[in-house]
FIGU-472809 format. One record per residue: residue number from 1; x, y, z of N, C-alpha, C, O in turn. Coordinates in nm, 2 decimals, decimal comma. Example, Ala and Ser with C-alpha at 12.3 -4.5 7.8 and 13.67 -1.06 7.14 Angstrom:
// FIGU-472809
+-----+--------+---------+--------+---------+----------+--------+--------+---------+--------+--------+---------+--------+
| num | n_east | n_north |   n_up | ca_east | ca_north |  ca_up | c_east | c_north |   c_up | o_east | o_north |   o_up |
+-----+--------+---------+--------+---------+----------+--------+--------+---------+--------+--------+---------+--------+
|   1 |   1,32 |   -0,57 |   0,78 |    1,23 |    -0,45 |   0,78 |   1,32 |   -0,33 |   0,78 |   1,42 |   -0,33 |   0,85 |
|   2 |   1,28 |   -0,22 |   0,71 |    1,37 |    -0,11 |   0,71 |   1,29 |    0,00 |   0,79 |   1,34 |    0,11 |   0,80 |
+-----+--------+---------+--------+---------+----------+--------+--------+---------+--------+--------+---------+--------+
***
This chain:
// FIGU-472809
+-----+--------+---------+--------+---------+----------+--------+--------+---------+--------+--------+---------+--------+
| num | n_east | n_north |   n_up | ca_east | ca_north |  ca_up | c_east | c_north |   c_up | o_east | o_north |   o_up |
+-----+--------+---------+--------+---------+----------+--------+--------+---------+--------+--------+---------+--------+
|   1 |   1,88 |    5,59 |   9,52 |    1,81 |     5,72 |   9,51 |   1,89 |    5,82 |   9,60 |   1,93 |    5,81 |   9,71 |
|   2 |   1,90 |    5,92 |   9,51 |    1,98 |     6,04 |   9,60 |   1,88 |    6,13 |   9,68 |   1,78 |    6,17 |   9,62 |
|   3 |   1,91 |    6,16 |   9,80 |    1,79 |     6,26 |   9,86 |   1,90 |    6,38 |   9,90 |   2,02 |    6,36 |   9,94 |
|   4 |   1,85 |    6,49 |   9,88 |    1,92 |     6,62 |   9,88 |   1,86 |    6,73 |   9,96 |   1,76 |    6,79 |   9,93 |
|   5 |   1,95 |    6,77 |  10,10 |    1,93 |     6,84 |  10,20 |   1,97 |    6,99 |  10,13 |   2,07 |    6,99 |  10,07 |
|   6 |   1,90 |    7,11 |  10,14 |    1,92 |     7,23 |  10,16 |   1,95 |    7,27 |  10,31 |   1,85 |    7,29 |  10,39 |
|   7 |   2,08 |    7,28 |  10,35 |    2,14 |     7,40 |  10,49 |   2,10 |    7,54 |  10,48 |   2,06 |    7,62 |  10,57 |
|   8 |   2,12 |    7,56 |  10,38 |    2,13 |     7,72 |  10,36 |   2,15 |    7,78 |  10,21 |   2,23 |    7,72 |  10,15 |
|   9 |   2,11 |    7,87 |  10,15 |    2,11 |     7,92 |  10,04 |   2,11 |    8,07 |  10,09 |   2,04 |    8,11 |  10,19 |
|  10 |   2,18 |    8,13 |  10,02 |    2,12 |     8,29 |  10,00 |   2,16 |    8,36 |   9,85 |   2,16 |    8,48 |   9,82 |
|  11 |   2,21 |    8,24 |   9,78 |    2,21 |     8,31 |   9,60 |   2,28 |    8,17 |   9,55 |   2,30 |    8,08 |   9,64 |
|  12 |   2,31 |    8,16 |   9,42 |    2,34 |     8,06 |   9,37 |   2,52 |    8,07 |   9,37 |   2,58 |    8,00 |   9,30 |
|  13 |   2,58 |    8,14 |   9,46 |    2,71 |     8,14 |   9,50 |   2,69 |    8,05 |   9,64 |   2,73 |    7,93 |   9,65 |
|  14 |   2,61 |    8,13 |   9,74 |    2,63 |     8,13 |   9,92 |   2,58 |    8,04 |   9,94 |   2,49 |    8,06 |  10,02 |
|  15 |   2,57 |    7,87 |   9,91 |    2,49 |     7,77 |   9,98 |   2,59 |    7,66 |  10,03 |   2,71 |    7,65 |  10,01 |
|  16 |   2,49 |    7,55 |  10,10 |    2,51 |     7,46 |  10,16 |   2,45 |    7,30 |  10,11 |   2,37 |    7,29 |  10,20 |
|  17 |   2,45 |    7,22 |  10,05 |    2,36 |     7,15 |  10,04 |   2,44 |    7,00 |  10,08 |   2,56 |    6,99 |  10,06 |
|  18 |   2,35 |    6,86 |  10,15 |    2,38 |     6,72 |  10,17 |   2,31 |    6,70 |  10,11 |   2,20 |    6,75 |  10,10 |
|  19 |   2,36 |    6,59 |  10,01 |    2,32 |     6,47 |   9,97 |   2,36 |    6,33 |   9,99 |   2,47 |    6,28 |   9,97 |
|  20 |   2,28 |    6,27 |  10,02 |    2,26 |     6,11 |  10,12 |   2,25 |    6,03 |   9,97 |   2,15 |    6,02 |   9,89 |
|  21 |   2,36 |    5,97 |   9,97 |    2,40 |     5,89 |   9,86 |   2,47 |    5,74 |   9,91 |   2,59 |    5,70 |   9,94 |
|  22 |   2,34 |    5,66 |   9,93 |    2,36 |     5,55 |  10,00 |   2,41 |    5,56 |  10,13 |   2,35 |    5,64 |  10,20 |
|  23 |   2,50 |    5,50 |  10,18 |    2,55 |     5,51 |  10,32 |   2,62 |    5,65 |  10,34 |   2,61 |    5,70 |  10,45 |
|  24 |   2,70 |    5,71 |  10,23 |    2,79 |     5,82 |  10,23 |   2,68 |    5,92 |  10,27 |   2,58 |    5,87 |  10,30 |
|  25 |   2,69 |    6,06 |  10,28 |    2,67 |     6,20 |  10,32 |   2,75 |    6,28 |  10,25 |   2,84 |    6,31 |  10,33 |
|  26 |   2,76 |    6,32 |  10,12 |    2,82 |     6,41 |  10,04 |   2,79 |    6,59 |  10,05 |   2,71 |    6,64 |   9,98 |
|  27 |   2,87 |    6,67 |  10,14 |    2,85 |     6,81 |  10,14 |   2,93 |    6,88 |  10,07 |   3,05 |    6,86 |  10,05 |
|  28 |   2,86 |    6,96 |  10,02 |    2,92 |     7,06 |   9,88 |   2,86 |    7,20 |   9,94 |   2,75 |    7,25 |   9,95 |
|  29 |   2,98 |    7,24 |   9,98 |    2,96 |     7,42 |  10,02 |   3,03 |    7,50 |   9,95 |   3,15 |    7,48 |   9,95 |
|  30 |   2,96 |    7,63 |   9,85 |    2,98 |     7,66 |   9,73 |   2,96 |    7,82 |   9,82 |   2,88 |    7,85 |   9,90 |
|  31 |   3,11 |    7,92 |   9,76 |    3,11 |     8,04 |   9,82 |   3,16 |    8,11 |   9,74 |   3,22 |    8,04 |   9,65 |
|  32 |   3,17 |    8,26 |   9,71 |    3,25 |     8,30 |   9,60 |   3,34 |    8,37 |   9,67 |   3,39 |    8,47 |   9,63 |
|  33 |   3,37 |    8,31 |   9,80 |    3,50 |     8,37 |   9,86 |   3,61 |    8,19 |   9,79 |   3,72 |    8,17 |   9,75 |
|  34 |   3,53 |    8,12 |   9,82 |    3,65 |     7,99 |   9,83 |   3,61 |    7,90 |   9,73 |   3,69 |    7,81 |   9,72 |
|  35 |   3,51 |    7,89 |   9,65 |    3,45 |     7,86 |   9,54 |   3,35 |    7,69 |   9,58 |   3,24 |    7,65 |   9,62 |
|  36 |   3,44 |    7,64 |   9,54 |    3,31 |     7,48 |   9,60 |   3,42 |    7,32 |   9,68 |   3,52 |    7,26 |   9,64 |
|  37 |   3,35 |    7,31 |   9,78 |    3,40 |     7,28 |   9,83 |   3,36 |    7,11 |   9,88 |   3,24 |    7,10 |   9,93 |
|  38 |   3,41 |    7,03 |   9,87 |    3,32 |     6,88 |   9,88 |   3,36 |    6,82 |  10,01 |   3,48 |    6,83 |  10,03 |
|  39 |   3,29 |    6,76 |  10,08 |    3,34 |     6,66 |  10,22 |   3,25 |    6,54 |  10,21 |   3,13 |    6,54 |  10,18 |
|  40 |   3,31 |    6,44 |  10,24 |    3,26 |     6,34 |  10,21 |   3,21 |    6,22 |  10,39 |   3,31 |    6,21 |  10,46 |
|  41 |   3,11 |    6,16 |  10,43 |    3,07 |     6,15 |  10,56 |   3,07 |    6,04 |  10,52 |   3,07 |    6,00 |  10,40 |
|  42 |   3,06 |    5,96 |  10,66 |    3,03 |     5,80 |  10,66 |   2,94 |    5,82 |  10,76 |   2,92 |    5,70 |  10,80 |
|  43 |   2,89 |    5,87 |  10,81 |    2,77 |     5,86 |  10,93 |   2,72 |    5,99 |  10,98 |   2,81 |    6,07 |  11,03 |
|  44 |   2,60 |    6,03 |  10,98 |    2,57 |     6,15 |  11,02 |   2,57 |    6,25 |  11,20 |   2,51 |    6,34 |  11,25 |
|  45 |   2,70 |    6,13 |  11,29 |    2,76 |     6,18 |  11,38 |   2,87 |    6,28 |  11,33 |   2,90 |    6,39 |  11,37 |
|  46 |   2,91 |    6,22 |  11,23 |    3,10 |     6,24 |  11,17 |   3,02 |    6,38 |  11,14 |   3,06 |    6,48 |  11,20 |
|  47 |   2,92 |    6,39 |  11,04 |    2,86 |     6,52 |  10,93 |   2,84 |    6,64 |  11,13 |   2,91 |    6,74 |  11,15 |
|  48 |   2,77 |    6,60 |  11,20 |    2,75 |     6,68 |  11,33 |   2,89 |    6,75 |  11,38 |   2,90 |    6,87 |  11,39 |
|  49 |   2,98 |    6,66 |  11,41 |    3,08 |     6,69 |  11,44 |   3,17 |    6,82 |  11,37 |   3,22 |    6,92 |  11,43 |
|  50 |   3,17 |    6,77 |  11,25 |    3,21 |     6,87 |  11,15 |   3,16 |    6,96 |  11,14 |   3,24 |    7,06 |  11,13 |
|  51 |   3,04 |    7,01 |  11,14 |    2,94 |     7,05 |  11,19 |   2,96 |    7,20 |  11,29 |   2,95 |    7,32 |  11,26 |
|  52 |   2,99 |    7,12 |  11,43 |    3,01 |     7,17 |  11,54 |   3,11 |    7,26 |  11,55 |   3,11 |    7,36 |  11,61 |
|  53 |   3,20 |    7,20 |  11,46 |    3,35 |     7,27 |  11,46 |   3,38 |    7,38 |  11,34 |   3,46 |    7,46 |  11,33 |
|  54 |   3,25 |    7,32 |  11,24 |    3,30 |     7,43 |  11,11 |   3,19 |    7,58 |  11,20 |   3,25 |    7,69 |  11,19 |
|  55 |   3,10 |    7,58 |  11,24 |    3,02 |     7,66 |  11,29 |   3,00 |    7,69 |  11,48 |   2,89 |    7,70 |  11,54 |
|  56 |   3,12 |    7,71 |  11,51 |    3,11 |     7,74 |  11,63 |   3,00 |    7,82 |  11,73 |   2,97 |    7,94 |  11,70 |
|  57 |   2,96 |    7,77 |  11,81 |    2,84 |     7,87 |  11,86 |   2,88 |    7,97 |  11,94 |   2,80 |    8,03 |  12,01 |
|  58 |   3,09 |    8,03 |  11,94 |    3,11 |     8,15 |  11,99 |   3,09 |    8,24 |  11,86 |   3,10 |    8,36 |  11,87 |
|  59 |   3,07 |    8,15 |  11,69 |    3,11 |     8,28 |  11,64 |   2,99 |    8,33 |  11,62 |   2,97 |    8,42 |  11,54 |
|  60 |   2,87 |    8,27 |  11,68 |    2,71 |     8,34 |  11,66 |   2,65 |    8,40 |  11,79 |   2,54 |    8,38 |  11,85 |
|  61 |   2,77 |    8,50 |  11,80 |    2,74 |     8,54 |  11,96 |   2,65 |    8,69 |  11,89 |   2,69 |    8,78 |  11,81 |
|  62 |   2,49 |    8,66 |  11,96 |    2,40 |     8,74 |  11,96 |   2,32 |    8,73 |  11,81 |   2,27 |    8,82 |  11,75 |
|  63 |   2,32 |    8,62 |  11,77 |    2,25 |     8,59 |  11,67 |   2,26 |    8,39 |  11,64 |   2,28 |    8,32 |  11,53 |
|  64 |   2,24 |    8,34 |  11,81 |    2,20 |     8,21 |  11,87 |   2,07 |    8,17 |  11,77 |   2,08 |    8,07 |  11,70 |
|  65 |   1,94 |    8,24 |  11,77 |    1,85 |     8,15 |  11,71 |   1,92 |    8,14 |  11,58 |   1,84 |    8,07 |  11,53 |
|  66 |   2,01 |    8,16 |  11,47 |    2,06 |     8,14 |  11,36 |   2,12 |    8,01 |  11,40 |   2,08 |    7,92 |  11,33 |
|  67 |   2,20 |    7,99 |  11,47 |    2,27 |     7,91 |  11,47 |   2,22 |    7,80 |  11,51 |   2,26 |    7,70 |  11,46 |
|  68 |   2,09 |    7,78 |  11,63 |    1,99 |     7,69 |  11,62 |   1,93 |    7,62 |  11,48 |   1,89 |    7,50 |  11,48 |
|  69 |   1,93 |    7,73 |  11,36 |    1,86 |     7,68 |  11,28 |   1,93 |    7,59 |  11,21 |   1,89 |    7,48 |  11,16 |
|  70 |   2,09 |    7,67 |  11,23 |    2,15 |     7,62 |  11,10 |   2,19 |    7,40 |  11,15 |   2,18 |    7,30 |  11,08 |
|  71 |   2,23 |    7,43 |  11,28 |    2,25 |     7,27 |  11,34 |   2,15 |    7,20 |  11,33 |   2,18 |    7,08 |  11,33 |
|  72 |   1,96 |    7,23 |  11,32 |    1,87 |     7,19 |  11,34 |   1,86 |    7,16 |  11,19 |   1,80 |    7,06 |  11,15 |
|  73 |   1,91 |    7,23 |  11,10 |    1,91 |     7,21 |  10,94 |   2,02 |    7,09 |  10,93 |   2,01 |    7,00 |  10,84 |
|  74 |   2,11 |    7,08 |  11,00 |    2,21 |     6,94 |  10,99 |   2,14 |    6,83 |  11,03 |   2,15 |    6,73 |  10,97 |
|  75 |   2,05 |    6,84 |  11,14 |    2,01 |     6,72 |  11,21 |   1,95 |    6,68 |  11,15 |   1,96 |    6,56 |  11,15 |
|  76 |   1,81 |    6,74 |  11,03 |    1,77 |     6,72 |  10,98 |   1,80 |    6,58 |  10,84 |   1,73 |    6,49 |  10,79 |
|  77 |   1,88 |    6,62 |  10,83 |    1,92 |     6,52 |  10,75 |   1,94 |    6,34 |  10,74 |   1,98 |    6,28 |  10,64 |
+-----+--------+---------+--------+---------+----------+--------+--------+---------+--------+--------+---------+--------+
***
């Protein structure tokens, strides 16, 4: 059974979505600057990590509770 995380949407271009497909963590981030993009996880440290580094918390300087939500939307998973 596939279970399917929502990170973020803001139109059917700007999202984020995980899907937990057995042991894997499959992310697909779809943008209409870079179009769609897939990464593939073996453990949801590895997905954090990636995480950490794709969304830096200097580049959410003065708009911190966003970036709480958005890691709090990874952990979730």
């Amino acid at each position: 059974m596939i279970k399917k995380h929502e990170i973020y949407k803001t139109d059917k271009w700007n999202m984020m979505t995980v899907e937990v497909q057995g042991k894997y963590l499959v992310l697909r981030e779809i943008s209409e600057e870079w179009g769609e993009e897939c990464h593939t996880f073996l453990s949801r440290p590895a997905l954090m990590h990636w995480a950490e580094r794709r969304f830096p918390k200097d580049d959410f300087e003065n708009r911190e509770e966003e970036w709480r939500a958005l890691m709090a939307a990874f952990k979730g998973v």
